[in-house]
GUZASE-584165 format. One record per residue: residue in three letters; chain; z, x, y of N, C-alpha, C in turn. Coordinates in steps of 0.02 Angstrom, whole numbers, plus 32768, in hexadecimal, padded with zeros to 4 digits. Atoms other than C-alpha are relative to their C-alpha. Layout:
N
res / chain / nc3 / nc1 / nc2 / cac3 / cac1 / cac2 / cc3 / cc1 / cc2
Ala / A / Z / X / Y / Z / X / Y / Z / X / Y
...
% end
This chain:
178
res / chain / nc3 / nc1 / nc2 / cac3 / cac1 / cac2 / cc3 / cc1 / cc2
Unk / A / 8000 / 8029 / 7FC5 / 8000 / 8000 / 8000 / 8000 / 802B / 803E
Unk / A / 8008 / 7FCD / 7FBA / 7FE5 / 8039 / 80BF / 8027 / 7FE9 / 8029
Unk / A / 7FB9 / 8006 / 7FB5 / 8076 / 8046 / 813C / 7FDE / 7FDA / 8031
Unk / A / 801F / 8024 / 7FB8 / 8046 / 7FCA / 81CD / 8033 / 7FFF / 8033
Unk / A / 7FA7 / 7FE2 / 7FBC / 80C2 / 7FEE / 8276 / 7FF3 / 7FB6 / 801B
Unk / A / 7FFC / 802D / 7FDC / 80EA / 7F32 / 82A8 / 801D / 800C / 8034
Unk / A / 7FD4 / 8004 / 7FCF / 812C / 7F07 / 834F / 8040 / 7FE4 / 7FFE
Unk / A / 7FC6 / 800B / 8002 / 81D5 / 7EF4 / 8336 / 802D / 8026 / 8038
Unk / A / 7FC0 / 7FD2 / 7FDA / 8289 / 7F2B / 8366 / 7FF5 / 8043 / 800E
Unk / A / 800D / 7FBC / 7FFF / 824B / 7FCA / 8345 / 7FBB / 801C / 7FE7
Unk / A / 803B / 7FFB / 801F / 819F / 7FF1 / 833E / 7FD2 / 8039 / 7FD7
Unk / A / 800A / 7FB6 / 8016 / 81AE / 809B / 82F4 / 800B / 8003 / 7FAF
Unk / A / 7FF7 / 8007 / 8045 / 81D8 / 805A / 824B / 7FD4 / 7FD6 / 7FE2
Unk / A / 8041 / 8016 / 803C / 814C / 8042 / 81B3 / 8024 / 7FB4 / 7FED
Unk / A / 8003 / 802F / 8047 / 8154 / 7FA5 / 8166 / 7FDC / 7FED / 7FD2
Unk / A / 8047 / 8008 / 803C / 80F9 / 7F8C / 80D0 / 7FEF / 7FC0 / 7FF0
Unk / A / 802E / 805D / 7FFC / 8075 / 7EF0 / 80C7 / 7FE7 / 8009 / 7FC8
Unk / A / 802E / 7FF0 / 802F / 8029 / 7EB2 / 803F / 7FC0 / 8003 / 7FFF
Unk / A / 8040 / 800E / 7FEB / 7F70 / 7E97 / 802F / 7FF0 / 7FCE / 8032
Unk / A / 8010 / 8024 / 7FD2 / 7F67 / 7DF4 / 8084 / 8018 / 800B / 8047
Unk / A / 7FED / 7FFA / 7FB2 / 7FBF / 7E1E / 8122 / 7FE4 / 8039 / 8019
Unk / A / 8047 / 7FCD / 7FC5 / 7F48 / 7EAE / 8135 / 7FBA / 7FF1 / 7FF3
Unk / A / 8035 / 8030 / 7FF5 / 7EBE / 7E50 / 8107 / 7FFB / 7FDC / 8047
Unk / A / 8002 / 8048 / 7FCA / 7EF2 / 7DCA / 8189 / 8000 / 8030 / 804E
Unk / A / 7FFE / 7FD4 / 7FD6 / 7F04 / 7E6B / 81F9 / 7FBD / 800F / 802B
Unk / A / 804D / 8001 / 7FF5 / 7E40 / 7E91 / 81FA / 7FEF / 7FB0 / 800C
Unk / A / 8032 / 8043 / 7FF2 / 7E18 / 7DE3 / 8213 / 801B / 7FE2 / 8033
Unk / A / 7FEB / 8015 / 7FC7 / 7E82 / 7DC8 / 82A1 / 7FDC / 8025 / 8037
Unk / A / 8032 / 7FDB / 7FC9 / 7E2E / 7E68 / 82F3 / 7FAC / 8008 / 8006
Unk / A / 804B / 800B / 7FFB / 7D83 / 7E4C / 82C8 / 7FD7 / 7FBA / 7FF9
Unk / A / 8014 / 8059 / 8000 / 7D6E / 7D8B / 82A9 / 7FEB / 8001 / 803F
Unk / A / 8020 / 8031 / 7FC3 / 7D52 / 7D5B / 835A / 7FD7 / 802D / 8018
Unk / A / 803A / 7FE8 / 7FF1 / 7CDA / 7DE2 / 8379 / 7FC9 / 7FF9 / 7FD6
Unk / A / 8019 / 8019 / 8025 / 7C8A / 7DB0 / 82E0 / 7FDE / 7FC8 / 8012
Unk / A / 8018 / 803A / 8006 / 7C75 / 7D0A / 82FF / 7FCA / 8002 / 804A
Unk / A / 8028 / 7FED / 7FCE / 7C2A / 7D2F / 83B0 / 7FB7 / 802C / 7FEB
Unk / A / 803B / 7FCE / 801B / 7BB3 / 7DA7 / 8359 / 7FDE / 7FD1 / 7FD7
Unk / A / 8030 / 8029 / 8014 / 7B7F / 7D23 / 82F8 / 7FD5 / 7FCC / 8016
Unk / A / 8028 / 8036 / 7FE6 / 7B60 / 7C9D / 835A / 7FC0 / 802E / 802F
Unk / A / 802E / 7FF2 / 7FE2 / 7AF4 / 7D11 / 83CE / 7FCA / 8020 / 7FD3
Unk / A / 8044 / 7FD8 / 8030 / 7A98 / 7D66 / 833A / 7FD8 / 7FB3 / 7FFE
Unk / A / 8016 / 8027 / 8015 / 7A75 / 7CAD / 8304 / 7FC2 / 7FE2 / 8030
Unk / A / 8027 / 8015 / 7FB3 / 7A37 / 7C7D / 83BC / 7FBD / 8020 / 8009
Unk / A / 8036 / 7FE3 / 7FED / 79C7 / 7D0E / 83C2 / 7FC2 / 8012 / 7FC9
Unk / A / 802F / 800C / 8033 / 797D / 7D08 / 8314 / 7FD2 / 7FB2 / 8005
Unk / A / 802B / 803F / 800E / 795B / 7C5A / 831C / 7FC1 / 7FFC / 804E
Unk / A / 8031 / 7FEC / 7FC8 / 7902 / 7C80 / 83D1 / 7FC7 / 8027 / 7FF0
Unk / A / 8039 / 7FE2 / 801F / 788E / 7D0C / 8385 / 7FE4 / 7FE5 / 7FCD
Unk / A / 8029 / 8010 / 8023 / 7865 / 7CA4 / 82F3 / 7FCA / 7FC8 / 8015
Unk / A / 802F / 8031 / 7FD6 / 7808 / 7C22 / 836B / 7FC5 / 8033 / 802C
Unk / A / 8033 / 7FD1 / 7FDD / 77A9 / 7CC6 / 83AB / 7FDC / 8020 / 7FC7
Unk / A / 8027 / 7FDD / 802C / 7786 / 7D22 / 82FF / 8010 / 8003 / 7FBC
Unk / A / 7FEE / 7FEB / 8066 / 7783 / 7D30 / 8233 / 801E / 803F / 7FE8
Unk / A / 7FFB / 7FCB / 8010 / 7795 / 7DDF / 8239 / 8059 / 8025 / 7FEC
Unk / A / 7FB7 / 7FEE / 800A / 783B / 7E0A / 81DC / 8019 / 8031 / 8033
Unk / A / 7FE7 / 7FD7 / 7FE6 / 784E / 7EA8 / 8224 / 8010 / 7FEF / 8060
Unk / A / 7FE3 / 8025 / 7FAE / 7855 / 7E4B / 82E9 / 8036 / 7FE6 / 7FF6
Unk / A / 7FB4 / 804F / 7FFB / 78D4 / 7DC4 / 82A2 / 8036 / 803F / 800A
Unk / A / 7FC0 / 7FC6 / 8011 / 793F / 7E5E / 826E / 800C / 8009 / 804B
Unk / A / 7FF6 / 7FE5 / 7FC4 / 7928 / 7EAD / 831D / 802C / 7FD8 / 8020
Unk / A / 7FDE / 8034 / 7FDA / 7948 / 7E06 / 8373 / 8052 / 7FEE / 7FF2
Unk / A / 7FCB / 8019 / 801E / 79DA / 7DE8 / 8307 / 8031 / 8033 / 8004
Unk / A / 7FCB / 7FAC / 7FEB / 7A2E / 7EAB / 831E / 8014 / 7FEB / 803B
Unk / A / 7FED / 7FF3 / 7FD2 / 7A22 / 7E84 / 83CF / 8027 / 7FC9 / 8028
Unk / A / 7FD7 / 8031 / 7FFB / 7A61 / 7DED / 83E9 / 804B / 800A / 7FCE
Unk / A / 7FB9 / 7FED / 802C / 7B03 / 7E15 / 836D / 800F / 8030 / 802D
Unk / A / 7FE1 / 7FD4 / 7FE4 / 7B25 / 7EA8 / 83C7 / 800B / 7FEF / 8051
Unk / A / 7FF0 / 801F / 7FB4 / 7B35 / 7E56 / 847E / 8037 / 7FD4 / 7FEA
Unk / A / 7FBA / 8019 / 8021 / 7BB7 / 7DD2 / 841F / 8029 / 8024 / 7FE2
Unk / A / 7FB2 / 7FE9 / 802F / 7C0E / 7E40 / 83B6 / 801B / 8038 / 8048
Unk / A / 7FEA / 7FE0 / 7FDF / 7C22 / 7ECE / 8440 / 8023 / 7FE8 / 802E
Unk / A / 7FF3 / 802D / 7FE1 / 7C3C / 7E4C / 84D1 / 8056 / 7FED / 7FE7
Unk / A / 7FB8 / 8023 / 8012 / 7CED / 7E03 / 847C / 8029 / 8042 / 7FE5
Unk / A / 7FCE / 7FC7 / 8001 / 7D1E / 7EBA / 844D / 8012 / 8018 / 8044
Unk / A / 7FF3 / 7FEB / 7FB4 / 7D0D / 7EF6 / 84FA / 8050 / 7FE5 / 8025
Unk / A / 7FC0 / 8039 / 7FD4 / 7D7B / 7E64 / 853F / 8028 / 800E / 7FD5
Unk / A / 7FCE / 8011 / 8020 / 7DF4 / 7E76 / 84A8 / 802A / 803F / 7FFE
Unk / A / 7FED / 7FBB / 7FFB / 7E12 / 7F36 / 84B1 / 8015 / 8029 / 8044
Unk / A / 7FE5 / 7FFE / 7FA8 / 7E16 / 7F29 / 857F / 8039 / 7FE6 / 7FF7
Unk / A / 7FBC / 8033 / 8017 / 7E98 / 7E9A / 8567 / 804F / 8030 / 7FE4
Unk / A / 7FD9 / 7FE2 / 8055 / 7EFF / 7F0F / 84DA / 8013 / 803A / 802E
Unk / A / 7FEF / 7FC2 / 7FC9 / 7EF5 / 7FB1 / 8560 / 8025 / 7FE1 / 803C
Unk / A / 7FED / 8006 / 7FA7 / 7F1E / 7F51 / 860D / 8040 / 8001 / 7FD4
Unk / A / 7F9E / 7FFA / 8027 / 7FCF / 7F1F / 8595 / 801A / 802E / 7FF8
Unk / A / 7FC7 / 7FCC / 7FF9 / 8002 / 7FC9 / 857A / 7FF3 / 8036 / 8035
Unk / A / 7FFB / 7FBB / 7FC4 / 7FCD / 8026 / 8611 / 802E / 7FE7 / 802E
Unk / A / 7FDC / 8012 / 7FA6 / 8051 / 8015 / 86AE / 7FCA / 7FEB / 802B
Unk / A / 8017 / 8033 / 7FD0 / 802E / 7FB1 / 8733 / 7FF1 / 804F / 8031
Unk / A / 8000 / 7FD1 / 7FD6 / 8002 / 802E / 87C0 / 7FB5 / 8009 / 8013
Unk / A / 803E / 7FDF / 7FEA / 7F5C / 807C / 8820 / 7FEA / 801E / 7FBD
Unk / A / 8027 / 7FE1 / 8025 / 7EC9 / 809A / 87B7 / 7FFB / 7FF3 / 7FBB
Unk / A / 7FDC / 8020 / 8036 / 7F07 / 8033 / 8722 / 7FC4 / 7FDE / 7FEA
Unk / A / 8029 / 802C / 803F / 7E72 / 7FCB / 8700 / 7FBB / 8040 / 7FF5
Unk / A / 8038 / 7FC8 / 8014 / 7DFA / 8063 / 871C / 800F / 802B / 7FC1
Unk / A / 7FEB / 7FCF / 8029 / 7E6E / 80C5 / 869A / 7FF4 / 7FCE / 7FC9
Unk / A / 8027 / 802C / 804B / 7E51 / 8021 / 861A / 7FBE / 8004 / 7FFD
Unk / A / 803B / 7FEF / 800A / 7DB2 / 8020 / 8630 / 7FDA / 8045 / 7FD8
Unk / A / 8010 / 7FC4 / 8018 / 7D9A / 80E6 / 8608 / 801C / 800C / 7FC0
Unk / A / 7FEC / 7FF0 / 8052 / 7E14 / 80D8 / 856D / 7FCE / 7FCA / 7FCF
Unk / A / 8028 / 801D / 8032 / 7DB7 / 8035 / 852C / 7FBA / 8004 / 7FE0
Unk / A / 801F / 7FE9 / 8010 / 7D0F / 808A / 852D / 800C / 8042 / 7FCE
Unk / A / 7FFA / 7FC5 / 8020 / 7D55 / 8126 / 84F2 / 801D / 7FDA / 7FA2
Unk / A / 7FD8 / 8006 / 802E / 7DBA / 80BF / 845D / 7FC5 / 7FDB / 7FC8
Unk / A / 803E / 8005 / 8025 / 7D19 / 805E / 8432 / 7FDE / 801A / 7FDA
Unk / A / 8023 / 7FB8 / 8007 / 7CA2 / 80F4 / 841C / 802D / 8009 / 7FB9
Unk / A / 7FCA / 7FEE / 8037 / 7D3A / 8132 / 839C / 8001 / 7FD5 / 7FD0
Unk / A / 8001 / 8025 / 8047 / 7D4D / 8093 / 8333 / 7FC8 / 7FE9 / 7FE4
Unk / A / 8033 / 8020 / 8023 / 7C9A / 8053 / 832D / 7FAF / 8040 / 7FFC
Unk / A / 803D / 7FDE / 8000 / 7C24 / 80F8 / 8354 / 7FD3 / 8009 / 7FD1
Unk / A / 8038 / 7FDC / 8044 / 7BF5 / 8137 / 82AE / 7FF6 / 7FC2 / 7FD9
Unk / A / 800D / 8040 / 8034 / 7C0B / 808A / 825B / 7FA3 / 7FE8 / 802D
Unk / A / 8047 / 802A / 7FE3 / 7B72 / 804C / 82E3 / 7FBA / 8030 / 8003
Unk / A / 8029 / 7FC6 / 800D / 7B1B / 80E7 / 82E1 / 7FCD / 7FF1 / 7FBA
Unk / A / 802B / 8008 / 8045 / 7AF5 / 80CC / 8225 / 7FF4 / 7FBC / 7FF7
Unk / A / 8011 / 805F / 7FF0 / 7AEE / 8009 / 823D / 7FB6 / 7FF3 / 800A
Unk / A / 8044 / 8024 / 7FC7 / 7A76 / 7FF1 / 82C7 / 7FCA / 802F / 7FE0
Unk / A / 8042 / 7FD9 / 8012 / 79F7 / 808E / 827D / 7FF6 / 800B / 7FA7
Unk / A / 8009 / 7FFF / 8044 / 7A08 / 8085 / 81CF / 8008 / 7FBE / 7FDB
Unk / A / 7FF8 / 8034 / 8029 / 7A4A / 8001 / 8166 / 800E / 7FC6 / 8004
Unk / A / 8005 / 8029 / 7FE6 / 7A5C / 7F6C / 81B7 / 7FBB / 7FE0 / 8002
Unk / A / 8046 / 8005 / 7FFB / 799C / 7F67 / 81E8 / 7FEC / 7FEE / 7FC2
Unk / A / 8031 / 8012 / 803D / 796C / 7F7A / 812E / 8031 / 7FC4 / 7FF8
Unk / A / 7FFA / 802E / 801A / 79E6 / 7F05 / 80F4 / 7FF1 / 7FAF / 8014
Unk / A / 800F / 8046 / 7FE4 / 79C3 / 7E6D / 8165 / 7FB7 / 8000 / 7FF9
Unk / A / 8063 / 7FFF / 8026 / 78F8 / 7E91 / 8134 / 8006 / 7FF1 / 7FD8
Unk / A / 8012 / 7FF7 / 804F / 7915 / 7E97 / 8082 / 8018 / 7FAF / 8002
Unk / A / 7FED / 8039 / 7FFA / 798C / 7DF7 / 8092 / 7FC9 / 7FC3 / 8012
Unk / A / 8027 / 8023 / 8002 / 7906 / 7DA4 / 80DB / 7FC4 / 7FE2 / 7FE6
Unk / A / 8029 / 8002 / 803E / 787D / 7DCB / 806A / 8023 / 8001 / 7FB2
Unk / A / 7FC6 / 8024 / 8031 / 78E4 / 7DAF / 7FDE / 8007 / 7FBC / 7FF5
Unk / A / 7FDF / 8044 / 7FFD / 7921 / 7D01 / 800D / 7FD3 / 7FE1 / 801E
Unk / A / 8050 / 8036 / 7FF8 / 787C / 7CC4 / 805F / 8026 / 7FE0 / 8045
Unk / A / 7FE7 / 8021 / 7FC6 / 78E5 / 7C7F / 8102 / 800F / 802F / 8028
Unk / A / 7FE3 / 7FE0 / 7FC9 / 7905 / 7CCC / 819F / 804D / 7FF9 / 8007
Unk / A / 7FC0 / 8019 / 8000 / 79AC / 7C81 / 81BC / 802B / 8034 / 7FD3
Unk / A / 7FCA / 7FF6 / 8030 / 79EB / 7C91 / 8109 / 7FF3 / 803B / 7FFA
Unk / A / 800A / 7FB5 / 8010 / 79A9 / 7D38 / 80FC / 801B / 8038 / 802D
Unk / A / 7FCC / 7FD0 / 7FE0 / 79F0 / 7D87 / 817E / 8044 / 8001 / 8015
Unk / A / 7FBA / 8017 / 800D / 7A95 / 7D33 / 816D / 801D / 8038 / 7FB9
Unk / A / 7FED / 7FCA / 8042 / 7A9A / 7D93 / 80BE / 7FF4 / 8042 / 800F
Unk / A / 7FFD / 7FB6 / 8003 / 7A6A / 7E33 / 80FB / 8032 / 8019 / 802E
Unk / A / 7FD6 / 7FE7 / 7FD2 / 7AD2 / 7E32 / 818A / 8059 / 7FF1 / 7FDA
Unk / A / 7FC5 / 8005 / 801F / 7B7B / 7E04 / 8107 / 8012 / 804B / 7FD7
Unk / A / 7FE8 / 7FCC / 801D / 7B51 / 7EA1 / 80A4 / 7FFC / 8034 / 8027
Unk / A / 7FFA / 7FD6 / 7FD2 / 7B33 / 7F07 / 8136 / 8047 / 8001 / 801E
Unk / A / 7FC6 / 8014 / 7FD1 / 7BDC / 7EC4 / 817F / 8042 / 802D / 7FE7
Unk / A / 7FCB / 7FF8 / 8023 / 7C41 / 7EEE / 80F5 / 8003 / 8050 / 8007
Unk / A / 8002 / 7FCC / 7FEC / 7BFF / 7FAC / 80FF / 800D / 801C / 8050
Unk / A / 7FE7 / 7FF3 / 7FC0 / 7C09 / 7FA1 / 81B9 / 804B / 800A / 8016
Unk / A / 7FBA / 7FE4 / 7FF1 / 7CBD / 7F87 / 81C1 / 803C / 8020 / 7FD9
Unk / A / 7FF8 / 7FB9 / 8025 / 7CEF / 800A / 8128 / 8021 / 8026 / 8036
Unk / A / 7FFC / 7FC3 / 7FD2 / 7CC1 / 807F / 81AE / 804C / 8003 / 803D
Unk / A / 7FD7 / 7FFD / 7FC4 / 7D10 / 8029 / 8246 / 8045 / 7FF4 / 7FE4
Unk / A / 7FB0 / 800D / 8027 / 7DBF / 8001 / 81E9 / 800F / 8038 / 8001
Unk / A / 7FDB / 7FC3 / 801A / 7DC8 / 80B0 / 81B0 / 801C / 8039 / 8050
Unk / A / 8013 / 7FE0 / 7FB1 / 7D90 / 80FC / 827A / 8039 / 7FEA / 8022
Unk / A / 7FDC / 802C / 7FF7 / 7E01 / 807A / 82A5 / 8058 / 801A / 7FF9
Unk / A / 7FC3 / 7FDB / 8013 / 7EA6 / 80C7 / 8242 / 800E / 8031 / 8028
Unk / A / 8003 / 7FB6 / 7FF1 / 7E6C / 8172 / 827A / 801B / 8003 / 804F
Unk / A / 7FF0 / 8001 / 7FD2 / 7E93 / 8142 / 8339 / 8044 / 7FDF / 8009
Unk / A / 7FBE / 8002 / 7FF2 / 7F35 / 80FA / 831A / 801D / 801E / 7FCF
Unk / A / 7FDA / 7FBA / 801B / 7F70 / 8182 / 829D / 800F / 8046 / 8023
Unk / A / 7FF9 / 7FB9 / 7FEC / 7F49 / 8205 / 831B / 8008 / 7FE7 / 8048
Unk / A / 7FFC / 802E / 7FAE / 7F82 / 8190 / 83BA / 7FDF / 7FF8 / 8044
Unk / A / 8036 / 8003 / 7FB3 / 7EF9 / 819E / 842A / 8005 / 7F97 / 8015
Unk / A / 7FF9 / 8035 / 7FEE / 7F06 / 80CE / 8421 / 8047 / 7FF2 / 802D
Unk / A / 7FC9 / 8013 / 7FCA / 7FAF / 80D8 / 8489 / 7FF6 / 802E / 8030
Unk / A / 8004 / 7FE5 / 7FC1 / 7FA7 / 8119 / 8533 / 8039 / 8028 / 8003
Unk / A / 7FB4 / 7FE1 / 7FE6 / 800F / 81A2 / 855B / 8011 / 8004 / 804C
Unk / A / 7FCC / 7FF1 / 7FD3 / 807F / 81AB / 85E5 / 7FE4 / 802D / 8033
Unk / A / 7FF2 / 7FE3 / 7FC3 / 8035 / 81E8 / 8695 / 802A / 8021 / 8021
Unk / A / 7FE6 / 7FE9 / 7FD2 / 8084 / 825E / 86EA / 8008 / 7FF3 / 804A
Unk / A / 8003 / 8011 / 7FCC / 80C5 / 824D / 8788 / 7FF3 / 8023 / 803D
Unk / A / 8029 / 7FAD / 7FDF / 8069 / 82AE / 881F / 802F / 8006 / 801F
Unk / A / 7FD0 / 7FF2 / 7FCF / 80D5 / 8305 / 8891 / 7FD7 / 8009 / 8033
Unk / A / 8029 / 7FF3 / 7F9F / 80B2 / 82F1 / 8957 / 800D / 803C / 8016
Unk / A / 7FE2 / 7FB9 / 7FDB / 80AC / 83AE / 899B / 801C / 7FE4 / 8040
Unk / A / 7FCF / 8001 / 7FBA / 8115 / 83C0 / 8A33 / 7FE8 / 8031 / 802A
% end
């Protein structure tokens, strides 16, 4: 089993979860960017299929639309998650801003990297020729792409709060020369 640090009395102590409560863990942090990613993949597939047959467009249409929903509700959810633990003070939403890009990059780079240029592409093609539907076909390629997609980001994911770049440290305070 894997130590998960709840917010408690003391948030420095492991408690051990079982599967479902870290199951329910990933699906609390990636469900609603999920579902946003889907409805806009759905929007923009079903838009290109009124323009063309050509699997390999739907795919396109359908990458790029998912990735404006799914990024879109991380943005806001990872801004949100930073303004809470930075102090109130000058320069505070510029400093969320610079950690939530920087924290992004870290949990989803290499997962989208190999996503968006490799395996994603074939699988929502094959899905479609395969299954003979636009829709259903790239609904199925984009489930087994998903599941490899967030492997990656889960693991990227750990790696930034094992090595605490996800908590802000502690500003120093400037001194006014005299």
């Amino acid at each position: 089993m894997t130590a998960i640090r709840l917010e408690v009395a003391s948030p420095s102590i492991p408690i051990r979860l079982g599967w479902w409560a870290r199951l329910w863990f990933w699906v609390r942090r990636y469900g609603p960017a999920e579902l946003g990613c889907l409805v806009t993949m759905l929007i923009a597939s079903a838009w290109a299929a009124e323009l063309t047959d050509s699997p390999a467009l739907l795919a396109v249409a359908a990458i790029a639309g998912a990735t404006v929903g799914f990024y879109g509700v991380l943005i806001v959810t990872v801004l949100r998650e930073q303004l809470r633990l930075l102090p109130a003070g000058r320069g505070r939403v510029r400093r969320a801003i610079t950690r939530t890009t920087a924290l992004l990059f870290a949990e989803f780079g290499i997962a989208e990297i190999l996503d968006t240029f490799f395996y994603r592409p074939l699988l929502m093609m094959a899905g479609v020729v395969v299954i003979g539907d636009a829709v259903w076909g790239l609904l199925a390629g984009k489930v087994v792409a998903d599941i490899l997609f967030y492997v990656i980001s889960a693991v990227c994911f750990r790696v930034t709060e094992r090595t605490g770049i996800r908590m802000p440290r502690p500003r120093r305070a400037r001194v006014a020369a005299v």
